[in-house]
C-alpha positions as CSV (number, residue, x, y, z in Angstrom):
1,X,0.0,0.0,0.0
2,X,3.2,2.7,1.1
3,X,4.6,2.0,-2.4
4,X,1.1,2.2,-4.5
5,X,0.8,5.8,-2.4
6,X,4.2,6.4,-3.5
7,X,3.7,6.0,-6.8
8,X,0.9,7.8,-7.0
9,X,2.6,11.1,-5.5
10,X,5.0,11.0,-8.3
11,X,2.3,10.5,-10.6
12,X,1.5,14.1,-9.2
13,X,4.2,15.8,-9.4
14,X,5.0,14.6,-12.9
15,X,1.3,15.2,-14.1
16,X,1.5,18.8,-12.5
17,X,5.1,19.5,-14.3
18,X,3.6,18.1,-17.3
19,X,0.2,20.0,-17.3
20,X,2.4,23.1,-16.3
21,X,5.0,22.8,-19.1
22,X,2.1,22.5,-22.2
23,X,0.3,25.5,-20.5
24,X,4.0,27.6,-20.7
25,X,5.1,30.7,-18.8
26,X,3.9,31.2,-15.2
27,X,1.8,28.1,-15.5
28,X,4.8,25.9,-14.8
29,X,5.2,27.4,-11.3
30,X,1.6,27.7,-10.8
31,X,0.4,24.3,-11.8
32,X,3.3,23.1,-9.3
33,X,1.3,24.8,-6.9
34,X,-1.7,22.4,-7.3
35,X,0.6,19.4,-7.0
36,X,1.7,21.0,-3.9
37,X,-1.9,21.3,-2.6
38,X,-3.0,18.1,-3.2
39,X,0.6,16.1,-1.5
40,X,-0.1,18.3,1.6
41,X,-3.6,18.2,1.6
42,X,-4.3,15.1,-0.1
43,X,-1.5,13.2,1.3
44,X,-0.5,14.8,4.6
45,X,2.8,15.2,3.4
46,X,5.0,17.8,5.4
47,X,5.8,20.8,3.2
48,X,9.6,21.2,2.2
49,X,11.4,24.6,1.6
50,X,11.1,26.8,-1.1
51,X,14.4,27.7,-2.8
52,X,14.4,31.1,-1.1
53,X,18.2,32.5,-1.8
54,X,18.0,31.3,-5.6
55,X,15.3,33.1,-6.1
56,X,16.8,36.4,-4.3
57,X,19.5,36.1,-6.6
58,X,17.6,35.3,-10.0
59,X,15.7,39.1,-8.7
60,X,19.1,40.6,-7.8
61,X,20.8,39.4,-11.8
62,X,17.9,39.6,-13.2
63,X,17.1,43.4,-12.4
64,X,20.8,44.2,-12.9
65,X,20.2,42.7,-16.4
66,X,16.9,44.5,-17.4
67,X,18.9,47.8,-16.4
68,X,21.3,47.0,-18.6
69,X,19.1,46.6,-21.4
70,X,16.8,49.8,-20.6
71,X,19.5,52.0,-21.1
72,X,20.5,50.7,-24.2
73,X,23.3,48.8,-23.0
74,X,22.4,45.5,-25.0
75,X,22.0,46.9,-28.0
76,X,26.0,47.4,-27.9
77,X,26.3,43.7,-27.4
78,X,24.3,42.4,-30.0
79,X,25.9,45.3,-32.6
80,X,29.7,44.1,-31.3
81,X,28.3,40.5,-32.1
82,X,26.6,41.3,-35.2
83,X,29.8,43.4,-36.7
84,X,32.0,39.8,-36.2
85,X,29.2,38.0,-37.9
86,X,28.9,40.5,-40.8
87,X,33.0,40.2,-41.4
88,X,32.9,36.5,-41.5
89,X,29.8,35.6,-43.2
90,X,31.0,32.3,-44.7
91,X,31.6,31.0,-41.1
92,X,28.1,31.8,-39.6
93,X,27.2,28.3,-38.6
94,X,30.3,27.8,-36.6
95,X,30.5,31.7,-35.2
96,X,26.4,32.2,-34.3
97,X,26.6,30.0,-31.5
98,X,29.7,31.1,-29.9
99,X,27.9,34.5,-30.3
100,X,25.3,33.3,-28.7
101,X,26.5,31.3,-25.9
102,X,28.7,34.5,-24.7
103,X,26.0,36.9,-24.6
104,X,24.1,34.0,-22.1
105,X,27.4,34.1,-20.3
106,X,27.7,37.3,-20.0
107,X,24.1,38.2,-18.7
108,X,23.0,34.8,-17.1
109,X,19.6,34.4,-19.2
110,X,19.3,32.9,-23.0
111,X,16.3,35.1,-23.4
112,X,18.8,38.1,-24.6
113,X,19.5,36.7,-27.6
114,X,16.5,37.1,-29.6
115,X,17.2,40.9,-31.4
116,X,20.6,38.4,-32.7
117,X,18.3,35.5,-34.4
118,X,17.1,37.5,-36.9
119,X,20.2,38.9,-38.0
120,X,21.8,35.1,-38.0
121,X,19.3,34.0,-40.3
122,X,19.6,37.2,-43.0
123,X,23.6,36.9,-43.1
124,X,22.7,32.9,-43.7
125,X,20.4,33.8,-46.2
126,X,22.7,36.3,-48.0
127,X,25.5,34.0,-48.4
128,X,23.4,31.3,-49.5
129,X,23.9,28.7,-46.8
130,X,20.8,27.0,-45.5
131,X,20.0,28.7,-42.2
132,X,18.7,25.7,-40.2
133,X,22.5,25.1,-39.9
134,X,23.5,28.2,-37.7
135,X,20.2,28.6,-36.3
136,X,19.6,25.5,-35.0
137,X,23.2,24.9,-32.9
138,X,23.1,28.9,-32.1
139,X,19.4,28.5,-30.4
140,X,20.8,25.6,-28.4
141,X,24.2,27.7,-27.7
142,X,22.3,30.0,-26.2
143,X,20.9,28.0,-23.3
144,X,24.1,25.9,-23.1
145,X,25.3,29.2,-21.8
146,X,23.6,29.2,-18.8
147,X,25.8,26.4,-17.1
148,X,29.0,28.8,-17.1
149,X,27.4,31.9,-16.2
150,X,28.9,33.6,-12.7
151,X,25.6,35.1,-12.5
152,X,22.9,32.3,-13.3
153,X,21.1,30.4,-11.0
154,X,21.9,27.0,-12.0
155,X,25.5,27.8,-11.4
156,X,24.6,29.9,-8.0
157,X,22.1,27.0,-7.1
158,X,25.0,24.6,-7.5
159,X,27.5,26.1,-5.7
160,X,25.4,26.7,-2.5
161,X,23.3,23.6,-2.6
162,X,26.9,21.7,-2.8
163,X,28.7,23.4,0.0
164,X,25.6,23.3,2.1
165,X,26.4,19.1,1.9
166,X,30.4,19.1,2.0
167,X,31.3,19.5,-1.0
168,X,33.7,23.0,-1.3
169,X,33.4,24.5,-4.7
170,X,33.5,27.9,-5.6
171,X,31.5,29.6,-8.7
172,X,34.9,29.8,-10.7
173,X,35.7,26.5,-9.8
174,X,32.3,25.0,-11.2
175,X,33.1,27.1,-14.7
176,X,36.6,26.2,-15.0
177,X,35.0,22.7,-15.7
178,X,31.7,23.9,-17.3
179,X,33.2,26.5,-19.9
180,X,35.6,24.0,-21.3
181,X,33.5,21.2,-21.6
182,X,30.8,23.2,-23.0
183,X,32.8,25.1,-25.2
184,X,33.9,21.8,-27.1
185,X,30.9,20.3,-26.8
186,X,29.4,23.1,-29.0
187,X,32.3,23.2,-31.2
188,X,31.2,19.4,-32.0
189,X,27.4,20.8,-33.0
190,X,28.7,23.4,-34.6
191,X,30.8,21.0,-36.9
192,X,28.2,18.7,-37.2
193,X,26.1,21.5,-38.3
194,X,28.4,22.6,-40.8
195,X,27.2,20.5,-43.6
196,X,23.5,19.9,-42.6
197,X,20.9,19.4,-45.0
198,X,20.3,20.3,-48.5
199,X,22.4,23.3,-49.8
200,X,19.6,26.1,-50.7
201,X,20.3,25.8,-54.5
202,X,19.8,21.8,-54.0
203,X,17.1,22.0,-52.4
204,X,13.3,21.3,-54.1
205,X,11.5,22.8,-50.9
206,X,13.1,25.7,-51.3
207,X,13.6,26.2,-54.6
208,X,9.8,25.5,-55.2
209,X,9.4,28.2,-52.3
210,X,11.5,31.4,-53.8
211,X,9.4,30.6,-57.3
212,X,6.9,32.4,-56.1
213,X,7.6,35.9,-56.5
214,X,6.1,37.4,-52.9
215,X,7.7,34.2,-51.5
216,X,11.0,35.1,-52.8
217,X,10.0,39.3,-51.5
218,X,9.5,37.5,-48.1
219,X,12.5,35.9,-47.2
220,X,15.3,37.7,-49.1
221,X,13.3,41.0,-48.9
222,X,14.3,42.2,-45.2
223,X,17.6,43.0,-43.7
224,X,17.9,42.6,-40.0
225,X,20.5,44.6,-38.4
226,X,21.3,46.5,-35.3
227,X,24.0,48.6,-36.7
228,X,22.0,51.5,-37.9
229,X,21.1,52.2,-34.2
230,X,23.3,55.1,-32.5
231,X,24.7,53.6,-29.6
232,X,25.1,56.8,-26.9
233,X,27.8,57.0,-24.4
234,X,25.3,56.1,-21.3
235,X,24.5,52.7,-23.2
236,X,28.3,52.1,-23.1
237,X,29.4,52.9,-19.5
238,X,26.1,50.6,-18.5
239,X,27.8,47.5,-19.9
240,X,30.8,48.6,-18.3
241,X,29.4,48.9,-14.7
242,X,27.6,45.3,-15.6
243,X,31.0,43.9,-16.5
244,X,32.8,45.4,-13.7
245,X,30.2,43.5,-11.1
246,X,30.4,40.8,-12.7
247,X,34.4,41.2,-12.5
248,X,33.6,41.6,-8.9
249,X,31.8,39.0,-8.1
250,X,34.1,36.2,-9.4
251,X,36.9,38.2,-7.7
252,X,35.4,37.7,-4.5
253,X,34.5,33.9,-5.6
254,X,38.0,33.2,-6.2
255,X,39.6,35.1,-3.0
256,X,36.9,34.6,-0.4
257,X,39.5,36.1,2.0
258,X,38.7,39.4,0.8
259,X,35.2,39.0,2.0
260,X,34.4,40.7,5.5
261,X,33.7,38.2,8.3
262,X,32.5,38.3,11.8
263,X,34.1,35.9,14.1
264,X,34.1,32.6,12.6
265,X,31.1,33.7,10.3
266,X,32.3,34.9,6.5
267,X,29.4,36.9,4.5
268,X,28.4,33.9,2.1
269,X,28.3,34.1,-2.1
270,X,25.2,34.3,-2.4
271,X,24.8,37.7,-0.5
272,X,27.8,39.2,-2.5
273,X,26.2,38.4,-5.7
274,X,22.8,40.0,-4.4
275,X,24.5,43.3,-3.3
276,X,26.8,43.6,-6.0
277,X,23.8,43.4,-8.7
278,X,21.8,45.2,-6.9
279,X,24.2,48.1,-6.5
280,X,25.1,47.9,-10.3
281,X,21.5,48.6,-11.0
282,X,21.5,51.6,-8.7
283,X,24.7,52.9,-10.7
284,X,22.8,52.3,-13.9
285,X,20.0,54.3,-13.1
286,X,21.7,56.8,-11.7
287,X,24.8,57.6,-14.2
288,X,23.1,55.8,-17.2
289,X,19.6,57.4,-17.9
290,X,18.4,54.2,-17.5
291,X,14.6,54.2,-17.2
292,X,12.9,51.4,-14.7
293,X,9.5,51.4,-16.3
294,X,11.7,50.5,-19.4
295,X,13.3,47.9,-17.6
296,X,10.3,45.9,-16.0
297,X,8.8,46.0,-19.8
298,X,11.2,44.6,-21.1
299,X,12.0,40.8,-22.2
300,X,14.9,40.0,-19.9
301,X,13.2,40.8,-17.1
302,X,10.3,39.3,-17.6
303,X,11.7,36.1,-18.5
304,X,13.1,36.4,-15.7
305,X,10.5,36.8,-13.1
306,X,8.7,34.5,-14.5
307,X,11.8,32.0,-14.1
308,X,11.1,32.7,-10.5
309,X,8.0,31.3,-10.3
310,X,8.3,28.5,-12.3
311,X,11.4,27.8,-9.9
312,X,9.3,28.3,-6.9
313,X,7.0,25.8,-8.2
314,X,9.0,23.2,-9.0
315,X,11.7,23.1,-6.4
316,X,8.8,23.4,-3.4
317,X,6.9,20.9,-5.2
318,X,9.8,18.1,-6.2
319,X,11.6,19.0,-2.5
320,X,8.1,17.9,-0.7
321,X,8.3,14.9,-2.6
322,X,11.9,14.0,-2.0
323,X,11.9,14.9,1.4
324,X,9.4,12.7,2.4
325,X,10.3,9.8,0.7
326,X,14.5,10.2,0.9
327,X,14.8,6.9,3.0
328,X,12.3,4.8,0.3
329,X,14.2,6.7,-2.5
330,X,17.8,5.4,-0.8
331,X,16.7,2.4,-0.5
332,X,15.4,2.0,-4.3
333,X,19.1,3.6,-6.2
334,X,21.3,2.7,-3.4
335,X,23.1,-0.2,-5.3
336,X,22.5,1.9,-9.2
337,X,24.2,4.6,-7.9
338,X,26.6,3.1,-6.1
339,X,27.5,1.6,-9.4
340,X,27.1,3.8,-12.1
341,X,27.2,7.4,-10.0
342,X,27.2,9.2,-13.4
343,X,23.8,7.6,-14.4
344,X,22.4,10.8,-12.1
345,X,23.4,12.6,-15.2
346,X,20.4,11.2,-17.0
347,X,18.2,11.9,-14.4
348,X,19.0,15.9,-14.7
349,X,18.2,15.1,-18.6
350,X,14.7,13.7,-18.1
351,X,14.0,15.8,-15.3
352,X,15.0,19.0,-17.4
353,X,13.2,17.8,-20.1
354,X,9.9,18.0,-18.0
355,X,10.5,20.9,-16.8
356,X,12.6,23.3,-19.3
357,X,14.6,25.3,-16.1
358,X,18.3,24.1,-15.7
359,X,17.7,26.0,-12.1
360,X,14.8,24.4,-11.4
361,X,16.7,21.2,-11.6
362,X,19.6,22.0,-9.9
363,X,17.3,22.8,-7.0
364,X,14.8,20.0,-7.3
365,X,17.2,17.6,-7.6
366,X,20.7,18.2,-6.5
367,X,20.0,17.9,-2.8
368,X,18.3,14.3,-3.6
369,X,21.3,13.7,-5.3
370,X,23.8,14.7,-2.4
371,X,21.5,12.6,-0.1
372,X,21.5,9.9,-2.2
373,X,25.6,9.7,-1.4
374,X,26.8,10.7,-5.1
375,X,30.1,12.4,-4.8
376,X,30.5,16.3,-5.1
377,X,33.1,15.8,-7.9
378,X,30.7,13.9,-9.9
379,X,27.5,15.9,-10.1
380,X,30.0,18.5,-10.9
381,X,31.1,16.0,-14.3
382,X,27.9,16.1,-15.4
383,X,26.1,19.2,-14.6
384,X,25.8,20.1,-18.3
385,X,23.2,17.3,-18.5
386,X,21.1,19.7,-16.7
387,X,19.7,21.0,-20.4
388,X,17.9,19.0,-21.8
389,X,14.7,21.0,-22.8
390,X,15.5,20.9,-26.5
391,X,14.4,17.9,-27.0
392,X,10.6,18.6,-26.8
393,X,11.2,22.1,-29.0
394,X,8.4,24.0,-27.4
395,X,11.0,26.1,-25.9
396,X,10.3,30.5,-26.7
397,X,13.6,30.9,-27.5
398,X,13.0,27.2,-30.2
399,X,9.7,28.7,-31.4
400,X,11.4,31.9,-31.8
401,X,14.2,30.8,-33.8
402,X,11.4,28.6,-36.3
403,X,9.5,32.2,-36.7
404,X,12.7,33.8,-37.6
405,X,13.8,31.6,-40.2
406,X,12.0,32.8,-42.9
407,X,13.6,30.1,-45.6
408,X,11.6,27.6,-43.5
409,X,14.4,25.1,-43.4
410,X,14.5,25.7,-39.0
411,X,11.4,23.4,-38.1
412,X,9.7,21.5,-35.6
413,X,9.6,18.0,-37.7
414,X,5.9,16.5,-37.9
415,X,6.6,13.8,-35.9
416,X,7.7,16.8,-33.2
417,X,11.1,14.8,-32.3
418,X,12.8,15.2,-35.4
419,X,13.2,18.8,-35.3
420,X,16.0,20.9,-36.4
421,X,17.5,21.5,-32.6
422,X,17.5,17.6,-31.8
423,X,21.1,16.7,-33.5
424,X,23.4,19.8,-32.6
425,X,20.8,20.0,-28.8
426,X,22.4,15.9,-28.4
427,X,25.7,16.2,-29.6
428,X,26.4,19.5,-27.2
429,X,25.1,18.3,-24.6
430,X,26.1,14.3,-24.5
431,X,30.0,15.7,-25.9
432,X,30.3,18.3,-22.8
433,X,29.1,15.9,-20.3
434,X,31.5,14.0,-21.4
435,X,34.0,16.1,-21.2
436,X,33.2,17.9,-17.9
437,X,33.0,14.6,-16.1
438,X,36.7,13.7,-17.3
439,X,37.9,16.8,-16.4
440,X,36.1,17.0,-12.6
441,X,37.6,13.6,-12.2
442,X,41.1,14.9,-13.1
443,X,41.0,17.6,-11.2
444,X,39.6,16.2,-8.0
């Protein structure tokens, strides 16, 4: 009877995460909520904890970020990535997603990267190479991102969720494993890409497609660019003050003596990255004309906030779970982990799949996973397996990429698996899991 009740639970949680991801947006966090309800309700269960310092620091980044972009300060970004694109036109499929994956990097979200799609697919277009090829590895690229970001909250979540159970690791500890691994791994889409389907010219679909005289207006007719905008001297010294914190932060990551302390009590990471965001913001508004109302309409950081609920949700839903079942879950992977530790690498996978929140799965699951008596050094090794959303594309910044690509050759596949960010979404992922797991092993 415990283990039909059990089962059922799960059936919950995976029904609400389910129900939550078709639905999109908030609903993922708020649908949680009804699984919630009913395990405490329904089921008696005691309530876990909500991921409260993630969450502050999602606000803290995410705020700092939606400055930035108020005051024109991403603009400059995407023109400084659009200008190297423009000069090596014939190497778009390999340089779009390095584009890509450093602007996530840089500002901790993939959501920034949407003003650069369009410009991807119309150098693509213009030099007559299919763009399905840079557009599908560069939409990936920019979520890979995320996983060696000082600022995002999958890397925050996994730093303090790991020294909270013994493992000491330090943000640019986690990257100097992460940015390597993921770096090659989307070298390997990227060159995988290169020679993807049909060349335009070769290409029936397409051909038959550009016949048509308004067809053939449509998608060679535009030209997306950001370098007619006048980029002011405000828009500049904001992404200066953004780099500067960010310089700060993983200063204070890597010398943690510099921190103050009181007695045998040093101010924690997670407080430095909150106060040093927040106080770029501050600078921002004040020496940067940056407007707030601007801000808070704008699509970073409302992607954002709406990041925070879903990882509300989730994590308070999937922690009420876990943490009334830990001893039955013990008892059940025990001897599978014990054997193959690295198989918790495919749990992140399906788990992120559900869900489509690499933070949300660092929280839901990481603290399972340190229970569970998996080494530090190996959930390191296969942290990029926390992305694994591509592979049901109903991802924005997926759906985005499709509506940009007005040759049509970036699709969602009728059979909805064999879509165009399936291949270069595998090989990044499964190559820099790889890879990080060698190099955590080597290193510690």
């Amino acid at each position: 009877m415990a283990t039909f009740l059990i089962i059922l639970q799960l059936f919950i949680v995976l029904g609400a995460l389910w129900v939550g991801s078709r639905y999109g947006s908030l609903a993922l966090g708020a649908i949680s909520g009804i699984g919630l309800a009913v395990l405490v309700f329904g089921f008696n269960l005691k309530p876990g904890s909500p991921p409260t310092d993630v969450i502050y620091i999602i606000i803290a980044a995410v705020t700092c970020a939606g400055i930035m972009q108020a005051s024109g300060g991403m603009d400059w970004l995407i023109q400084i990535a659009e200008r190297m694109l423009r000069k090596h036109p014939e190497r778009i499929t390999i340089l779009a997603p390095f584009s890509t994956f450093f602007l996530t990097v840089l500002v901790g979200t993939g959501h920034v990267v949407y003003t650069l799609m369009p410009i991807i697919c119309d150098i693509a277009l213009k030099q007559g190479i299919r763009p399905e090829r840079p557009c599908g590895v560069a939409s990936i690229a920019s979520q890979v991102g995320i996983t060696c970001s000082p600022i995002a909250a999958a890397v925050v979540a996994f730093v303090s969720i790991s020294n909270a159970n013994g493992f000491d690791i330090t943000i640019p500890r986690v990257l100097m494993i992460s940015l390597p691994a993921c770096l090659i791994g989307l070298m390997a889409a990227a060159i995988a890409s290169y020679r993807r389907g049909k060349d335009l010219d070769k290409d029936p679909d397409f051909q038959a497609k550009i016949a048509d005289p308004e067809q053939r207006k449509y998608i060679y007719g535009s030209n997306a660019t950001m370098l007619d905008k006048q980029i002011n001297r405000e828009s500049k010294r904001a992404v200066y003050i953004f780099l500067l914190a960010l310089a700060v932060i993983v200063l204070f990551a890597a010398v943690p003596s510099l921190l103050p302390s009181w007695g045998d009590e040093r101010l924690k990471m997670n407080i430095v990255i909150q106060i040093v965001m927040i106080t770029a913001a501050a600078l921002m508004i004040i020496f940067c004309k940056a407007q707030p109302k601007k801000a808070v309409s704008g699509p970073v950081w409302q992607s954002g906030m709406v990041a925070v609920v879903a990882i509300y949700g989730i994590a308070w839903l999937a922690d009420t779970f876990f943490s009334n079942h830990l001893h039955e879950m013990q008892n059940m992977l025990e001897g599978i982990v014990a054997n193959y530790p690295w198989s918790i690498g495919l749990v992140f996978f399906v788990v992120s799949v559900l869900i489509n929140s690499q933070g949300a799965v660092v929280v839901a699951m990481l603290p399972l996973a340190y229970k569970l008596g998996i080494p530090g050094p190996v959930l390191l090794g296969v942290f990029p397996a926390v992305y694994g959303y591509f592979f049901i594309p109903n991802y924005p910044s997926d759906i985005a990429t499709v509506n940009f690509d007005r040759s049509g050759t970036t699709v969602i596949g009728k059979y909805l698996l064999n879509h165009s960010f399936m291949m270069p979404g595998l090989i990044s992922v499964g190559v820099s899991t790889i890879v990080a797991y060698v190099l955590a092993m080597i290193v510690y």
